[in-house]
PyMOL Python script that loads the backbone (N, CA, C, O; Angstrom):
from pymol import cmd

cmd.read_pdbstr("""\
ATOM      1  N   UNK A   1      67.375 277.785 215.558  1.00  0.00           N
ATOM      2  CA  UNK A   1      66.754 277.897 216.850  1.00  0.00           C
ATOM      3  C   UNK A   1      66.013 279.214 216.925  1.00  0.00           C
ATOM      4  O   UNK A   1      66.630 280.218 216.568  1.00  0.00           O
ATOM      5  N   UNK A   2      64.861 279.325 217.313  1.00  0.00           N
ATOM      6  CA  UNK A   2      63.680 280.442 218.119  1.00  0.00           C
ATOM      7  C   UNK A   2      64.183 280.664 219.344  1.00  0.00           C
ATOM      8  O   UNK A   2      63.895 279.597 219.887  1.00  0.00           O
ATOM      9  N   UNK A   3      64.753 281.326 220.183  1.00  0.00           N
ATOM     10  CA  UNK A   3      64.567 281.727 221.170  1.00  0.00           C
ATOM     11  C   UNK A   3      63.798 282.733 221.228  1.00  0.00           C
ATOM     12  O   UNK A   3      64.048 283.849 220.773  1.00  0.00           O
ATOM     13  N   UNK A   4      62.329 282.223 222.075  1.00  0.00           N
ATOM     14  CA  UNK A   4      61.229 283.419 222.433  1.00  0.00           C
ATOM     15  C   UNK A   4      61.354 283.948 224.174  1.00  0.00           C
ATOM     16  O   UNK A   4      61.145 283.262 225.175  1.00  0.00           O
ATOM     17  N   UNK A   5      61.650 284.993 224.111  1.00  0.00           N
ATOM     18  CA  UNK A   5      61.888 285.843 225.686  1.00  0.00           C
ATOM     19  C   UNK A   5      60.264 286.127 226.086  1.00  0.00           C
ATOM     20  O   UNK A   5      59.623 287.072 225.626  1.00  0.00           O
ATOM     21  N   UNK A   6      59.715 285.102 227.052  1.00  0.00           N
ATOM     22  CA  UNK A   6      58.580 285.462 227.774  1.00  0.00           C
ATOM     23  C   UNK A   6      58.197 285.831 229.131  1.00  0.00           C
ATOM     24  O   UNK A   6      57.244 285.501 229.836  1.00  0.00           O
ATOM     25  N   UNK A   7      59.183 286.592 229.306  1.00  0.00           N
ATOM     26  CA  UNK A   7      59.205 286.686 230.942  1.00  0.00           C
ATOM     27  C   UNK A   7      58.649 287.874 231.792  1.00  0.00           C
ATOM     28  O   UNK A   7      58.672 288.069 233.007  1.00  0.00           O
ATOM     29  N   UNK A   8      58.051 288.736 230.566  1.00  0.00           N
ATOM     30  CA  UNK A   8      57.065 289.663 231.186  1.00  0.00           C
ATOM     31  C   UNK A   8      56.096 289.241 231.284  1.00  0.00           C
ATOM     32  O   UNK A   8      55.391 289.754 232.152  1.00  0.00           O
ATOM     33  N   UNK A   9      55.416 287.916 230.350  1.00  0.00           N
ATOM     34  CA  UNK A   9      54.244 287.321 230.882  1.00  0.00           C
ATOM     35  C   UNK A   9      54.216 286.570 231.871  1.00  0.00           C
ATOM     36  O   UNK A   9      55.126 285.858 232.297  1.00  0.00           O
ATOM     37  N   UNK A  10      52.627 286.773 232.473  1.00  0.00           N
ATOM     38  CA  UNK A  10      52.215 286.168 233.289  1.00  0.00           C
ATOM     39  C   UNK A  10      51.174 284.981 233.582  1.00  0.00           C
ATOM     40  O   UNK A  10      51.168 284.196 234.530  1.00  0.00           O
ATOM     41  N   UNK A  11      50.160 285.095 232.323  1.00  0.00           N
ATOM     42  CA  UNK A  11      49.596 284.215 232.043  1.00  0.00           C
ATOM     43  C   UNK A  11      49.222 283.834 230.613  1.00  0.00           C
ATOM     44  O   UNK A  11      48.799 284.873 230.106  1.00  0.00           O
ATOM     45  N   UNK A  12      49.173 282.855 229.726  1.00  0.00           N
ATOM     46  CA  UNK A  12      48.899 282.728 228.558  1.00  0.00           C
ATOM     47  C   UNK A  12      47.590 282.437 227.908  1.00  0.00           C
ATOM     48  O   UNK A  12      46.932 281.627 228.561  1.00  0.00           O
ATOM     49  N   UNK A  13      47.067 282.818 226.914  1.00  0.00           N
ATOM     50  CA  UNK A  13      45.705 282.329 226.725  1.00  0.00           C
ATOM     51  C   UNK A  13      45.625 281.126 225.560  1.00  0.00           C
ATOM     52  O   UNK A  13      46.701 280.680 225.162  1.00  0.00           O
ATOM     53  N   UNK A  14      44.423 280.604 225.019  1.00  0.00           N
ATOM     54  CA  UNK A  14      44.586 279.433 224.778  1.00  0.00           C
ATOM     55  C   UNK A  14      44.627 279.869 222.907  1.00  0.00           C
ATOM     56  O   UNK A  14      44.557 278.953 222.087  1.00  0.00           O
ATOM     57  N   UNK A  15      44.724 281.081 222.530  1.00  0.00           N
ATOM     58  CA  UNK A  15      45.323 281.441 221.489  1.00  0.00           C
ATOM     59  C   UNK A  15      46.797 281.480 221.281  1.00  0.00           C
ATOM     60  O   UNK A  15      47.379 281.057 220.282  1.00  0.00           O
ATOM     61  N   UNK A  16      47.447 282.137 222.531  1.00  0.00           N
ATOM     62  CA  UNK A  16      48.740 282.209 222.292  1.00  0.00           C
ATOM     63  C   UNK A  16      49.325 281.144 222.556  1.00  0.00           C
ATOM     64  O   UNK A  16      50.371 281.082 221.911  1.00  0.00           O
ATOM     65  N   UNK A  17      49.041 279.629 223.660  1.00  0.00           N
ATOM     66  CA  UNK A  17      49.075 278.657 223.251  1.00  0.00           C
ATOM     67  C   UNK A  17      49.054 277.904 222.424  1.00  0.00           C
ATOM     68  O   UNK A  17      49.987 277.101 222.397  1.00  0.00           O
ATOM     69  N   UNK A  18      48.103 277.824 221.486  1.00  0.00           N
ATOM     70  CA  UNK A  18      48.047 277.448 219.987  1.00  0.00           C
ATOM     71  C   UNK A  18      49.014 277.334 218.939  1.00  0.00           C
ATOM     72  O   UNK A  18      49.576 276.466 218.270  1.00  0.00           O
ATOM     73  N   UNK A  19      48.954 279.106 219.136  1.00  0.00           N
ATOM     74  CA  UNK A  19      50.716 279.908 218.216  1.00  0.00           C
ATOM     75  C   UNK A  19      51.546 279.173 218.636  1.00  0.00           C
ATOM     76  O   UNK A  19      52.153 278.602 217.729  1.00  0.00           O
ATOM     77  N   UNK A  20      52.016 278.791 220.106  1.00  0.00           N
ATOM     78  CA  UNK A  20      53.413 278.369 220.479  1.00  0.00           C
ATOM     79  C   UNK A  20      53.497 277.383 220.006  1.00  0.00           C
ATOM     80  O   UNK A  20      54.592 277.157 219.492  1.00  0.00           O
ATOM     81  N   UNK A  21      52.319 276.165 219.905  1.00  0.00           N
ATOM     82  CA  UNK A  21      52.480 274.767 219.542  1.00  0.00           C
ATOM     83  C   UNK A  21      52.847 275.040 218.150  1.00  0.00           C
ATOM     84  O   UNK A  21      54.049 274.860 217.955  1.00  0.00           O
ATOM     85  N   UNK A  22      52.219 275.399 217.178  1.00  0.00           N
ATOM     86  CA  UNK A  22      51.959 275.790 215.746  1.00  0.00           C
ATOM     87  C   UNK A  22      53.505 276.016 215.336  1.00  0.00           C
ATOM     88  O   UNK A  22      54.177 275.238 214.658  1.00  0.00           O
ATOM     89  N   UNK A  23      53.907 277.184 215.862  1.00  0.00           N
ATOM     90  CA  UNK A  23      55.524 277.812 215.800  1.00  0.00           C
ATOM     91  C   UNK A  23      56.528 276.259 216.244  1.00  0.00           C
ATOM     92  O   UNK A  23      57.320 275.694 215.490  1.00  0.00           O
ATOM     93  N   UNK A  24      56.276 275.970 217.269  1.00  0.00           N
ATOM     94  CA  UNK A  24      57.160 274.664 217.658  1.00  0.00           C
ATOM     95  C   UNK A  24      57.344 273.507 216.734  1.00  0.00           C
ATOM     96  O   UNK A  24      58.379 272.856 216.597  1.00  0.00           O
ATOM     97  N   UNK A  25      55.789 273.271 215.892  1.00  0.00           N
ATOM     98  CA  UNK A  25      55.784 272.010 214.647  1.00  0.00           C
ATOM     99  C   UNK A  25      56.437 272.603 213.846  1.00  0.00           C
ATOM    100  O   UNK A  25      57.546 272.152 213.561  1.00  0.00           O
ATOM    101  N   UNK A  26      55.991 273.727 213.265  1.00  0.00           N
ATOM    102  CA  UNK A  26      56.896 274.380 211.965  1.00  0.00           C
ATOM    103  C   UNK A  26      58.494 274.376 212.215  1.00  0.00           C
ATOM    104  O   UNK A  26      59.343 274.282 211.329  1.00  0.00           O
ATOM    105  N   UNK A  27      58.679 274.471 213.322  1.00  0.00           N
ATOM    106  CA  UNK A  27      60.561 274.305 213.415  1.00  0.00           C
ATOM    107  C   UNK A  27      61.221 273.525 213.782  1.00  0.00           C
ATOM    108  O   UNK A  27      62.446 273.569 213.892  1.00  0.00           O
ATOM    109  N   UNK A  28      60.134 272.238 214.160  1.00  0.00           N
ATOM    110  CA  UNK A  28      60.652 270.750 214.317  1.00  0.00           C
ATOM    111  C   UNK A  28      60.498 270.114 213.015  1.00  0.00           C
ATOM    112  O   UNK A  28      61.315 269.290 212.605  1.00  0.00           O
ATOM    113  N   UNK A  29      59.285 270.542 212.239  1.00  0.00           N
ATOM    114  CA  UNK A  29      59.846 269.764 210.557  1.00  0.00           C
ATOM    115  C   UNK A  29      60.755 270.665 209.790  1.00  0.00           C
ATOM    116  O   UNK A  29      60.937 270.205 208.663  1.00  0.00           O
ATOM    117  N   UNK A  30      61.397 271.793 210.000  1.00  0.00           N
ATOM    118  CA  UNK A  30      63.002 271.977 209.529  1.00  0.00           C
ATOM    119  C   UNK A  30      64.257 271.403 210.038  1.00  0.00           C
ATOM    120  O   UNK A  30      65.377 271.496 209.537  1.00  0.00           O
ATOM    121  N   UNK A  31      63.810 270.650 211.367  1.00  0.00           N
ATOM    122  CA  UNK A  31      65.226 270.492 212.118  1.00  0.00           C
ATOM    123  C   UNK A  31      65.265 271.207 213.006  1.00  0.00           C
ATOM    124  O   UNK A  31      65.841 270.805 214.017  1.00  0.00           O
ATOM    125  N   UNK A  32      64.755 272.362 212.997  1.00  0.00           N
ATOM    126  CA  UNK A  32      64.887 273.569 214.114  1.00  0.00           C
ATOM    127  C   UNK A  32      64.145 273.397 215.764  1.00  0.00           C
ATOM    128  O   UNK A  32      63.496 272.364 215.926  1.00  0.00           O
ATOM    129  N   UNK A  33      64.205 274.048 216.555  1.00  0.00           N
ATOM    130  CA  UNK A  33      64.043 274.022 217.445  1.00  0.00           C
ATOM    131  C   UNK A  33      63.186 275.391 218.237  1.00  0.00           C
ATOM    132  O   UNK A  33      63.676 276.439 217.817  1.00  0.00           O
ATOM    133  N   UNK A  34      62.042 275.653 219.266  1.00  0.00           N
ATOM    134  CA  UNK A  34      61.420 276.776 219.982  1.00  0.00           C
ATOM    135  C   UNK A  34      62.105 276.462 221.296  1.00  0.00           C
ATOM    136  O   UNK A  34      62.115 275.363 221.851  1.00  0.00           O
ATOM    137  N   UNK A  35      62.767 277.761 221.785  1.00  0.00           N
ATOM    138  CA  UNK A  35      62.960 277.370 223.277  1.00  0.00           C
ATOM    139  C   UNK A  35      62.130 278.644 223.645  1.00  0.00           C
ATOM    140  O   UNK A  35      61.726 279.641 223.047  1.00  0.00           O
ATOM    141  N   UNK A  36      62.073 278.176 224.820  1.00  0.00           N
ATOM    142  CA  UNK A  36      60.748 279.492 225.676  1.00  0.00           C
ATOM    143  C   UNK A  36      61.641 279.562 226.894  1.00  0.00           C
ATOM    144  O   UNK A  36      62.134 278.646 227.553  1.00  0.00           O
ATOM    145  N   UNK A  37      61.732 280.909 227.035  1.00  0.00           N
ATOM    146  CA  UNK A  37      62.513 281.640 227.968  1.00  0.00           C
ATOM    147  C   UNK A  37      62.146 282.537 229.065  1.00  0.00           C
ATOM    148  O   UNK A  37      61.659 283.620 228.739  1.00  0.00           O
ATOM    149  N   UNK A  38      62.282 282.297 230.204  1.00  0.00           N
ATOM    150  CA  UNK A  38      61.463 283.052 231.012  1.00  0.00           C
ATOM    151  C   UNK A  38      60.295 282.997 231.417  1.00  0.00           C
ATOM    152  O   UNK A  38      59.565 283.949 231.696  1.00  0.00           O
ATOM    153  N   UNK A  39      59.982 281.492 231.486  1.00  0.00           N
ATOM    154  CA  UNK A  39      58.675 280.827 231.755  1.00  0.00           C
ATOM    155  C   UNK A  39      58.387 281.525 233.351  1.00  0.00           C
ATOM    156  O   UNK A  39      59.047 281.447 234.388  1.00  0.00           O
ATOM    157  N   UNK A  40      57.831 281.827 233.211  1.00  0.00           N
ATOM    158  CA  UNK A  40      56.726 282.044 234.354  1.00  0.00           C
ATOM    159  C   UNK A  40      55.941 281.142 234.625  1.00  0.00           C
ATOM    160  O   UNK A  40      55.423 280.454 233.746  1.00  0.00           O
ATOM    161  N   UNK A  41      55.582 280.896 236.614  1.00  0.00           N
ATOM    162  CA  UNK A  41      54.544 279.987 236.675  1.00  0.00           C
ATOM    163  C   UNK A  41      53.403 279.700 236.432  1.00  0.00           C
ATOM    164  O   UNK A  41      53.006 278.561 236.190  1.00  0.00           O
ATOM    165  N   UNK A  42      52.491 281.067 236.479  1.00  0.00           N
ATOM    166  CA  UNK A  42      51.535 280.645 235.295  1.00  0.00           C
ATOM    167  C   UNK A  42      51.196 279.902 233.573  1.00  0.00           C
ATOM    168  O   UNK A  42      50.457 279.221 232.863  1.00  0.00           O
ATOM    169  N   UNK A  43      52.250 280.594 233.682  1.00  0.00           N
ATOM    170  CA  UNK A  43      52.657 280.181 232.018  1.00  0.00           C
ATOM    171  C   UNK A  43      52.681 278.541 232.172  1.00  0.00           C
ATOM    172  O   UNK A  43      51.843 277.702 231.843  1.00  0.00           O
ATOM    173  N   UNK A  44      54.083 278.402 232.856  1.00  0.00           N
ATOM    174  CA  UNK A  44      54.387 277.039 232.831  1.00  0.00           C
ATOM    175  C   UNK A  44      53.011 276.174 233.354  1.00  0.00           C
ATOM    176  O   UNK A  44      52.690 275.116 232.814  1.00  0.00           O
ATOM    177  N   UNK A  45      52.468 276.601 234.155  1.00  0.00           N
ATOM    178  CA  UNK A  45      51.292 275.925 234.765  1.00  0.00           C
ATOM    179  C   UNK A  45      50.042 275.527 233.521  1.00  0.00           C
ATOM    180  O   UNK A  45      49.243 274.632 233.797  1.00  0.00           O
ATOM    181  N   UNK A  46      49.964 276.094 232.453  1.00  0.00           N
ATOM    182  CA  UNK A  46      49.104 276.455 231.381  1.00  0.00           C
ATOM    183  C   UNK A  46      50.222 274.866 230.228  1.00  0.00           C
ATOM    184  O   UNK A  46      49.788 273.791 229.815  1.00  0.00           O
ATOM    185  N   UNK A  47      50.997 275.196 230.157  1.00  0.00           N
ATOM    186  CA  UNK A  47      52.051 274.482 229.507  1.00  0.00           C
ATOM    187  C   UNK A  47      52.013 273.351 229.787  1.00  0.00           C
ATOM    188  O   UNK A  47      52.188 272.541 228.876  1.00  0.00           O
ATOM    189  N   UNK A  48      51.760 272.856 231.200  1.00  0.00           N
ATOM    190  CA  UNK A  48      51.708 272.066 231.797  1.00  0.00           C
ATOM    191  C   UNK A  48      50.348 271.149 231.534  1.00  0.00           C
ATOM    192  O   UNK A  48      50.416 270.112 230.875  1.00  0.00           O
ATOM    193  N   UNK A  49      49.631 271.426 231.868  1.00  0.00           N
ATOM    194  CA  UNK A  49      47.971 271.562 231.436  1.00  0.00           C
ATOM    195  C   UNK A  49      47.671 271.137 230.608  1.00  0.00           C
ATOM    196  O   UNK A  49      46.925 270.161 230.531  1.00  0.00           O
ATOM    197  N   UNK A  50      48.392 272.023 229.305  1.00  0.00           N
ATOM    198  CA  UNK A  50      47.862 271.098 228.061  1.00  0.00           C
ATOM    199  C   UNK A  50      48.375 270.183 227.333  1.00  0.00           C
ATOM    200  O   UNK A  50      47.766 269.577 226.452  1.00  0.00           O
ATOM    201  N   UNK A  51      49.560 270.015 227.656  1.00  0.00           N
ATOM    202  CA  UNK A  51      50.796 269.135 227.483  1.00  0.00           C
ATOM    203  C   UNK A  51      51.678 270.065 226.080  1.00  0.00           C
ATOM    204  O   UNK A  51      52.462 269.660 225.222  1.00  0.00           O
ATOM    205  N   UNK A  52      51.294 270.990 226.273  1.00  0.00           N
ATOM    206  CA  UNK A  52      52.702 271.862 225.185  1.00  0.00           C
ATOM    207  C   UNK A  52      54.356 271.631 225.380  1.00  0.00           C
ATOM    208  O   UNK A  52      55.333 271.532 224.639  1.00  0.00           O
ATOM    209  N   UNK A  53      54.052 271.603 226.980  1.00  0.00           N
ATOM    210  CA  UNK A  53      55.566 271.725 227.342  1.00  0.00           C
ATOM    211  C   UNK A  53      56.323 270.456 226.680  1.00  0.00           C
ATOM    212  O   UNK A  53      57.529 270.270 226.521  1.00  0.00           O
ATOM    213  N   UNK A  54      54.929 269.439 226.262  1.00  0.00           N
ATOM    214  CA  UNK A  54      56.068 268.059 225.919  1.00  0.00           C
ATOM    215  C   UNK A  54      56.374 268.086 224.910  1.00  0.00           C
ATOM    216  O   UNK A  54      57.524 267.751 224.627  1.00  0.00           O
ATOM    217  N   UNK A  55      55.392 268.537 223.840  1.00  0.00           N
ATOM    218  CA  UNK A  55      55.167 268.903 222.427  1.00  0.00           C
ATOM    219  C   UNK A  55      56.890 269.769 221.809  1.00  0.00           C
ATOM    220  O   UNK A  55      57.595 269.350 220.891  1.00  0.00           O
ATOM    221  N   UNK A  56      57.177 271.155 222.772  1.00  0.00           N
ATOM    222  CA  UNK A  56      58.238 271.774 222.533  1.00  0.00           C
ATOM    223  C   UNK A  56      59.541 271.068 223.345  1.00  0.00           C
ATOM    224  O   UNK A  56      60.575 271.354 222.742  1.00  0.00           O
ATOM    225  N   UNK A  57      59.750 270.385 224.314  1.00  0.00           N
ATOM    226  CA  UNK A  57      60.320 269.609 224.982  1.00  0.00           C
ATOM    227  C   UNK A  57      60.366 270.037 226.298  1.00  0.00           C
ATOM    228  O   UNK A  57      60.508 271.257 226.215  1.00  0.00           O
ATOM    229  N   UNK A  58      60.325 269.728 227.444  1.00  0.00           N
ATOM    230  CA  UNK A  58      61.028 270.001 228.634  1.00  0.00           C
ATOM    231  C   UNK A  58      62.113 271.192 228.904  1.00  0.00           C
ATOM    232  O   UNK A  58      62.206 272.350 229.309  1.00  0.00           O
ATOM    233  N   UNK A  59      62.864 270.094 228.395  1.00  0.00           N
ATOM    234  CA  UNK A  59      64.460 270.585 228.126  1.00  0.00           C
ATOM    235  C   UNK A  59      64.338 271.923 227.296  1.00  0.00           C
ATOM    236  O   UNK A  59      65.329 272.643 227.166  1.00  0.00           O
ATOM    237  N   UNK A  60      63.320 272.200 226.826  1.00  0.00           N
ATOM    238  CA  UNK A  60      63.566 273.450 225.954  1.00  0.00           C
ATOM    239  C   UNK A  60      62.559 274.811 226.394  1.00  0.00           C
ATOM    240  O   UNK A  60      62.333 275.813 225.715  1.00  0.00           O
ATOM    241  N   UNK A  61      62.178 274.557 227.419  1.00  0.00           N
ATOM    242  CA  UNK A  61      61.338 275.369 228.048  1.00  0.00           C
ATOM    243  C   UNK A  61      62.126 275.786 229.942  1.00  0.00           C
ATOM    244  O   UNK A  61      62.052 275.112 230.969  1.00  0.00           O
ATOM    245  N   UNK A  62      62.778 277.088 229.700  1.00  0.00           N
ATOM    246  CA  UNK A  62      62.983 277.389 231.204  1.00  0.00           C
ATOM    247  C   UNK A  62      62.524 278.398 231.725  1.00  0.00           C
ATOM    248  O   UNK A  62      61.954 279.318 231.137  1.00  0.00           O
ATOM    249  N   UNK A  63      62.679 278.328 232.558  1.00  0.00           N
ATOM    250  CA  UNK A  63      61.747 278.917 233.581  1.00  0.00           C
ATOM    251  C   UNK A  63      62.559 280.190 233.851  1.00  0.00           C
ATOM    252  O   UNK A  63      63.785 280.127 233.754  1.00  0.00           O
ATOM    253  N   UNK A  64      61.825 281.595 234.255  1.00  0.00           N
ATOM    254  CA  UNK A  64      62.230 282.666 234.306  1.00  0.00           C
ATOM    255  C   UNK A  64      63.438 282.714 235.541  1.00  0.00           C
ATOM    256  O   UNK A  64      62.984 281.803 236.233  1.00  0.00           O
ATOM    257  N   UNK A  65      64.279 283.026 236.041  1.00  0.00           N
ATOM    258  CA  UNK A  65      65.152 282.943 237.190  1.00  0.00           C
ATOM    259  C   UNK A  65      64.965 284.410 237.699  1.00  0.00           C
ATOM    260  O   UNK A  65      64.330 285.261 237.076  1.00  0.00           O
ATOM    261  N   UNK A  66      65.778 284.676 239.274  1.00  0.00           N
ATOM    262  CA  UNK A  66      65.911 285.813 239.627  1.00  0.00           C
ATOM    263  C   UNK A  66      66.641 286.628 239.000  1.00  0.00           C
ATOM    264  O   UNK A  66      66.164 287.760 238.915  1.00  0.00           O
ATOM    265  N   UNK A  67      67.935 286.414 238.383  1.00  0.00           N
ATOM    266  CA  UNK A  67      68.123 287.327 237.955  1.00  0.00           C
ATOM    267  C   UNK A  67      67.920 287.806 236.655  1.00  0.00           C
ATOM    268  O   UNK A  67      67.335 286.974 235.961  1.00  0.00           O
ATOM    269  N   UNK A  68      68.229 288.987 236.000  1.00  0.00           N
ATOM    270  CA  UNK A  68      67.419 289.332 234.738  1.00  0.00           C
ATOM    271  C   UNK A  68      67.649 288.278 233.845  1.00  0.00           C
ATOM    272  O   UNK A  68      66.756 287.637 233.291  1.00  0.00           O
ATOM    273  N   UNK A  69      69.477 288.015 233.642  1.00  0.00           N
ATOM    274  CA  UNK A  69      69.749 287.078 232.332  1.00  0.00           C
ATOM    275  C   UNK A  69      69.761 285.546 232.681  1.00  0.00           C
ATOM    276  O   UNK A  69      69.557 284.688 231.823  1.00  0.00           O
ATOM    277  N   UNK A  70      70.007 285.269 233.971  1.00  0.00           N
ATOM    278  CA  UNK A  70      69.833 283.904 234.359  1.00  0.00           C
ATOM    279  C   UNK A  70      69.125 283.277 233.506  1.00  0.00           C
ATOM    280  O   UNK A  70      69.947 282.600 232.889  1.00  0.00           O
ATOM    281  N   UNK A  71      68.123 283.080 233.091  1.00  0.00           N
ATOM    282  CA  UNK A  71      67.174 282.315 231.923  1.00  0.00           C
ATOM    283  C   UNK A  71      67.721 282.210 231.041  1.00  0.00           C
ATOM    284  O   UNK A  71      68.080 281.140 230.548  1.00  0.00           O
ATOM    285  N   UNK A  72      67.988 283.654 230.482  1.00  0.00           N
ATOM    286  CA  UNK A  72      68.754 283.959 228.642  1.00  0.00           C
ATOM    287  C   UNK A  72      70.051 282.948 228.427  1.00  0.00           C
ATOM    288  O   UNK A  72      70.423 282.368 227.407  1.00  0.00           O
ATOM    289  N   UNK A  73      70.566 282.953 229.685  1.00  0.00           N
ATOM    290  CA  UNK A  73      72.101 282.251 229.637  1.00  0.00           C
ATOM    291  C   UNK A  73      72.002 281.200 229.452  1.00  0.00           C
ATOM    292  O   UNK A  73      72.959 280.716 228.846  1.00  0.00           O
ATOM    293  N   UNK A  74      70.750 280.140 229.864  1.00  0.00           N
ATOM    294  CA  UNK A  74      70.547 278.859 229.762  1.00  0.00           C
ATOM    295  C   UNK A  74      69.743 278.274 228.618  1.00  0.00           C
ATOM    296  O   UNK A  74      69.744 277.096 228.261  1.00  0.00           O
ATOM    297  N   UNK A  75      69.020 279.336 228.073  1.00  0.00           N
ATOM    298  CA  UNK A  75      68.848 278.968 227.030  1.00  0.00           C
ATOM    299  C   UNK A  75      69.590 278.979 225.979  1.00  0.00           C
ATOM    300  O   UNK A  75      69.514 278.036 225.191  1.00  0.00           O
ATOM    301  N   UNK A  76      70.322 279.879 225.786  1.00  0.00           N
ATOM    302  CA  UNK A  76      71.913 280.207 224.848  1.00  0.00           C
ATOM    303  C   UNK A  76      72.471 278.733 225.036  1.00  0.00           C
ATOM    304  O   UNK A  76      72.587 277.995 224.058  1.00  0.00           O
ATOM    305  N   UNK A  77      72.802 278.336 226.273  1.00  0.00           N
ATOM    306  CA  UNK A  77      73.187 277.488 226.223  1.00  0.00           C
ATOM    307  C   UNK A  77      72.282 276.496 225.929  1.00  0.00           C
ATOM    308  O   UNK A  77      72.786 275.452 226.342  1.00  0.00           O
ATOM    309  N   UNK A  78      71.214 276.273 225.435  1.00  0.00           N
ATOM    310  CA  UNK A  78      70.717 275.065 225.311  1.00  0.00           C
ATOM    311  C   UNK A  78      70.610 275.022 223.881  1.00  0.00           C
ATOM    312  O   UNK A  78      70.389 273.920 223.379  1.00  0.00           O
ATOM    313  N   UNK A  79      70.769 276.376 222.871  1.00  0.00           N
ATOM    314  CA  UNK A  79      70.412 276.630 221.979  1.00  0.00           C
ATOM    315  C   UNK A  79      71.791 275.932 220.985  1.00  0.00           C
ATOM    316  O   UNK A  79      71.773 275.208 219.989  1.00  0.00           O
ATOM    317  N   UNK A  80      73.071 276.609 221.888  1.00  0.00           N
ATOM    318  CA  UNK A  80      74.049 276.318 221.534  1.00  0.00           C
ATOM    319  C   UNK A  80      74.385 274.326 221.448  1.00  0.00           C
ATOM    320  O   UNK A  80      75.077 273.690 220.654  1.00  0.00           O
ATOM    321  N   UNK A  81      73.547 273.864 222.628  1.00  0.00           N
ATOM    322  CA  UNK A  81      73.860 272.397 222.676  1.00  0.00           C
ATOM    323  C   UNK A  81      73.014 271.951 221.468  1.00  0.00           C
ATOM    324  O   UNK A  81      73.810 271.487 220.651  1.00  0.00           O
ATOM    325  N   UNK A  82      71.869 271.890 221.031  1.00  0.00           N
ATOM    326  CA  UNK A  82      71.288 272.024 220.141  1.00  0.00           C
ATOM    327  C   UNK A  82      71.855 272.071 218.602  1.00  0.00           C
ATOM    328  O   UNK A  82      71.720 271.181 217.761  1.00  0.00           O
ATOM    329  N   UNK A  83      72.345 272.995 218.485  1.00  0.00           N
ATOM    330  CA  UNK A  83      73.190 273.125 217.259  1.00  0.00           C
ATOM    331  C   UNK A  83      74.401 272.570 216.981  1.00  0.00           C
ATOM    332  O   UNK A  83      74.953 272.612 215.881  1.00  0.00           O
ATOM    333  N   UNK A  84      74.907 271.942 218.171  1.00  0.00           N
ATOM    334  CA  UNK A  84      75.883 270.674 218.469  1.00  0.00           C
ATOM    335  C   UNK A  84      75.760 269.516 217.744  1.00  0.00           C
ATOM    336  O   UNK A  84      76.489 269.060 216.864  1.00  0.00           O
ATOM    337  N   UNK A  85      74.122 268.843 218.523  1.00  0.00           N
ATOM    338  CA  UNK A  85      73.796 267.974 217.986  1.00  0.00           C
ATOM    339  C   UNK A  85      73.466 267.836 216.697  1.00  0.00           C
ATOM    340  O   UNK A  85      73.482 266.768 216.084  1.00  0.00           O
ATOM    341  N   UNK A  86      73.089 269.155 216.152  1.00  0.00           N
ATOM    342  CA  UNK A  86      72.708 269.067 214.373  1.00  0.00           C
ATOM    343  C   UNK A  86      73.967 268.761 213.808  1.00  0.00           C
ATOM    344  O   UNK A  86      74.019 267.951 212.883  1.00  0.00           O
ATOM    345  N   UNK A  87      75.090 269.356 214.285  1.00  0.00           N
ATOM    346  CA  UNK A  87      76.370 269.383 213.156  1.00  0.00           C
ATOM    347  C   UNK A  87      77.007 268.121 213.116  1.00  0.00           C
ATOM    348  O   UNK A  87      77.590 267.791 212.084  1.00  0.00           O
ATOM    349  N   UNK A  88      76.961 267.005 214.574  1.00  0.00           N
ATOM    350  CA  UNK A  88      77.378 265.956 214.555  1.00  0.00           C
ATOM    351  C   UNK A  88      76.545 265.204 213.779  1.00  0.00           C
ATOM    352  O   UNK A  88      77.193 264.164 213.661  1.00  0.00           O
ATOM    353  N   UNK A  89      75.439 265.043 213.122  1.00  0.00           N
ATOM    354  CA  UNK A  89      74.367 264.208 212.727  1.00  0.00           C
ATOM    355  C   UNK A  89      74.314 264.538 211.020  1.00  0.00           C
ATOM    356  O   UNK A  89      73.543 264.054 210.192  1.00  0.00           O
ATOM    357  N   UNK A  90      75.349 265.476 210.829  1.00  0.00           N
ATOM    358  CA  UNK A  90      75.694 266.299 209.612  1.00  0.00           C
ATOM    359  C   UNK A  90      76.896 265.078 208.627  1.00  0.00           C
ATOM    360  O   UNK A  90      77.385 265.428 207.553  1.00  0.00           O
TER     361      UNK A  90
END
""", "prot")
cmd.dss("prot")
cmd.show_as("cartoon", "prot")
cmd.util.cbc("prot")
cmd.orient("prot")
C-alpha cells in the first residue's frame, strides 16, 4: 500500500493528476494499492471530473477531516483492510 498525505493541497493540476493515475496502475498491476489522504475539495472536485477517483477507487480516496489525524486513521485503516484481503486470497 501507498499511502499519499495530501492535505496541504488545495488544488491539483492536470500533471499531478496524471502522476496519481500513473502511480495508481503501477500498484494495481503488483496487487498493491494508492490511497489518497486528505483529499481536499478541490482536489476531490478535480478527481471527480476526470474520473481518477474511480480509476484509484472511491473507497480509497478520503477526504481531509477536521481534525489533523482523522483522515490518517482511516486510511490506516483502510490500508490495513486491504492487506486483509490480500492474505486471505493467499
Amino acid at each position: 500500500m501507498l499511502v499519499l498525505r495530501i492535505r496541504q493541497v488545495e488544488q491539483i493540476n492536470s500533471t499531478f493528476e496524471t502522476v496519481i493515475r500513473e502511480v495508481a496502475d503501477e500498484l494495481s498491476e503488483t496487487g498493491s494499492h494508492l490511497i489518497l489522504e486528505g483529499v481536499r475539495p478541490g482536489v476531490m472536485a478535480t478527481l471527480e471530473k476526470t474520473g481518477t477517483i474511480d480509476e484509484i477507487g472511491r473507497e480509497n480516496v478520503i477526504p481531509a477531516g477536521e481534525a489533523l489525524t482523522e483522515g490518517l486513521d482511516l486510511a490506516c485503516s483502510r490500508a490495513v483492510e486491504l492487506a486483509g484481503a490480500h492474505r486471505s486470497k493467499s
